[in-house]
Structures are given as C-alpha cells and as structure tokens.
C-alpha positions as CSV (number, residue, x, y, z in Angstrom):
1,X,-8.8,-27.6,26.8
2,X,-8.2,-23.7,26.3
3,X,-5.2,-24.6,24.4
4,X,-7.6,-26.5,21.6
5,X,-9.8,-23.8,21.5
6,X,-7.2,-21.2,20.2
7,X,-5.8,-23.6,18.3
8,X,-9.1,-24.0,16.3
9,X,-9.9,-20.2,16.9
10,X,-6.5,-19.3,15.1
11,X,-6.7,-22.3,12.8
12,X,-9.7,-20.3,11.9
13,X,-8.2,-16.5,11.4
14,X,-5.2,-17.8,9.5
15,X,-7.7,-19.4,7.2
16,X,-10.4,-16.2,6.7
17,X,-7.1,-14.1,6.2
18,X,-5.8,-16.2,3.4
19,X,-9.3,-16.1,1.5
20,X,-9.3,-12.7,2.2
21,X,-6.1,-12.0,0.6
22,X,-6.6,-14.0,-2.4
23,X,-10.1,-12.4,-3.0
24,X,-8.4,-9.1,-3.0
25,X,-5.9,-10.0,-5.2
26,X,-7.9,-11.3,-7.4
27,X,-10.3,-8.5,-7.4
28,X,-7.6,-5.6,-7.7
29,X,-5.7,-7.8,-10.1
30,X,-3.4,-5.3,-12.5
31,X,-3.6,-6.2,-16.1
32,X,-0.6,-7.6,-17.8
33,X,0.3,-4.7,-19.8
34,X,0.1,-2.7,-16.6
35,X,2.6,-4.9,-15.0
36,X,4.7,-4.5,-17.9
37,X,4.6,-0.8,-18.4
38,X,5.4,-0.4,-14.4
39,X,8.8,-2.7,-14.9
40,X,9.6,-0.6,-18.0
41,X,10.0,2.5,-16.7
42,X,11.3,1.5,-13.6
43,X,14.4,0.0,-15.0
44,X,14.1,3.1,-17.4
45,X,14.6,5.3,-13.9
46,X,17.5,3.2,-12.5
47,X,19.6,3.3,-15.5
48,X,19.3,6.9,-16.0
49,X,20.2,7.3,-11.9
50,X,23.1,5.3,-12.5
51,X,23.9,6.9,-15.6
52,X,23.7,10.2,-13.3
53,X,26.0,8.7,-10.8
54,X,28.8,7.4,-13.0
55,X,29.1,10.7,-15.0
C-alpha cells in the first residue's frame, strides 16, 4: 500500500520536474546567433592554447 503511494508521489515529482525544466528552457532560451558566437570563440580559445602549447 505505502509502496503505491510513493510510487504515484514520485511518479508525480519526476513529472513537475520535467515541466519545470522545459519551461525554463524555454523561457531562458539563447538566441541562435548567441549559440553561435559562444562556439566561435571557444574554438577560437583552444586553438590559440594549443598553438601556445606546441610552440
């Protein structure tokens, strides 16, 4: 009996947290040419450390 209970009580966290997440993404969602500027200059950074590295 207890063991259903949880079951449906954790059933139910799992589900809330998964909404929650997606409404947060959604809501904090970083625009494409964000996205692309952040991978830009972070390959920019590890080609100059390994340019660094190898001299």
């Amino acid at each position: 009996m207890i063991a259903k209970i949880w079951k449906k009580v954790l059933l139910f966290v799992l589900i809330i947290a998964c909404l929650f997440n997606i409404v947060n993404k959604i809501v904090h969602k970083a625009s494409m040419k964000e996205e692309v500027s952040a991978s830009a200059q972070y390959v920019q950074e590890k080609l100059k450390s390994e340019q660094s590295i190898n001299q």
